[in-house]
N, C-alpha and C positions, 0 to 999 in steps of 0.2 A: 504494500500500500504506500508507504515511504518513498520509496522508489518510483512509482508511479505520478506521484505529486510531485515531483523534482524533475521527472522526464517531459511534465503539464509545463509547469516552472520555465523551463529551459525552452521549451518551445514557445510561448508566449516571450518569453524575454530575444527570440529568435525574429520572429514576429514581428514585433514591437522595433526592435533597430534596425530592422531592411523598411519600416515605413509601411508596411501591409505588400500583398499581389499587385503584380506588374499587370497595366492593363494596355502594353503597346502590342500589337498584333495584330494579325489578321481574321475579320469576322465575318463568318454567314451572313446576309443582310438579307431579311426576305421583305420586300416593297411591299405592301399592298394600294393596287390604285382603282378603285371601284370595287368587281369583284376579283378582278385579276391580281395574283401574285406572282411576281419577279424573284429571281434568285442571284440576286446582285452580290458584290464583296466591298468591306470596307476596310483600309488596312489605315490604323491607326499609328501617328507617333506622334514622337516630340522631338524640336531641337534642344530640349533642356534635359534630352534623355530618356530615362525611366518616366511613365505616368504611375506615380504608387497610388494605391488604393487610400492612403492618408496625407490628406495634408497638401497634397498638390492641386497646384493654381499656375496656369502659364497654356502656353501657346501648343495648338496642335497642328498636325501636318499629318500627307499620307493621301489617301486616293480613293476613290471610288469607283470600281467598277462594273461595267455594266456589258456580262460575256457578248460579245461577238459584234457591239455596237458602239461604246467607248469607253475611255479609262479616262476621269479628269480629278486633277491634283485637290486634294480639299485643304482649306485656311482657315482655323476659327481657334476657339480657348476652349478649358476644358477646368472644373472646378471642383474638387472634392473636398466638404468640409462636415462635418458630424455624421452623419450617414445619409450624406448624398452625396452625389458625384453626378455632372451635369455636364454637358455639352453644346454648343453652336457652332457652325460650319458653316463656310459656304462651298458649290463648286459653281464651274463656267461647264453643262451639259450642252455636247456637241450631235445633233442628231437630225438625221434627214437634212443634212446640209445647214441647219438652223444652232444657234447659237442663244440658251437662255439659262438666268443663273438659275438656282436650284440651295435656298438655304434648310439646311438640316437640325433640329433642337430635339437633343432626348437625356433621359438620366438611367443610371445605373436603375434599373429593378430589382436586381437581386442583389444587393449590398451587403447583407449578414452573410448569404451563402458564400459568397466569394470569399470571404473571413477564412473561411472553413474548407476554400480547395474546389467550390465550383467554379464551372466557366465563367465571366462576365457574361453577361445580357443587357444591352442598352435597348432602349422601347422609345420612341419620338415618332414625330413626323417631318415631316420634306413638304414644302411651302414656295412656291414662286418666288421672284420678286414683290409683287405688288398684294403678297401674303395669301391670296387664294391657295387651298390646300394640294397638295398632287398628292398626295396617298400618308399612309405610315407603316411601319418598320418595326422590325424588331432583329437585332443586329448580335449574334451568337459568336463567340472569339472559337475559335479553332483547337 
């Protein structure tokens, strides 16, 4: 039993000084835009590094893809603070010849879980420019 409270101990104190789970990576993204759902990819980073699951505020980067139609760079912050961790993005989607932005806002849903070794799961939506909706998402790390 001793043992086992020390092995708790040491891993919380593990835990605790890497700042939580890394959430830079790459995720499932499944769209939905009406009834139709896409199986797009979001690959998340940072130029400040690691996104930890505690305590990080700063800039994200990385890409969005959209298989066999296009891949566009995304630009926005990413903020996690008491048990949230939150998102905004934008990209430039290039499609059918046409050119329009495409801003993205979602948060961690599963926050405790990932404490404990799940995947992240980000849930949002994807909104025009002029804010009209284009579907929402739920975005799975790999």
């Amino acid at each position: 039993m001793k043992m086992l409270a020390v092995m708790m101990s040491l891993f919380a104190l593990g835990l605790a000084s890497a700042s939580g789970p890394v959430l830079n990576g790459r995720y499932q993204m499944k769209l939905t835009i009406g009834e139709r759902v896409f199986d797009d990819v979001m690959v998340l980073e940072s130029p400040q590094g690691e996104i930890r699951l505690a305590g990080f505020r700063g800039d994200i980067t990385g890409e969005v893809i959209v298989p066999g139609v296009f891949s566009a760079p995304l630009k926005g912050e990413l903020l996690c603070h008491g048990s949230k961790c939150e998102f905004k993005f934008l990209i430039i989607a290039k499609e059918n010849g046409e050119e329009f932005e495409v801003h993205y806002s979602g948060q961690l849903a599963n926050f405790h879980e990932v404490i404990y070794g799940a995947s992240p799961e980000f849930k949002g939506e994807a909104r025009f420019k002029g804010g009209e909706l284009l579907g929402s998402f739920v975005a799975t790390k790999e």
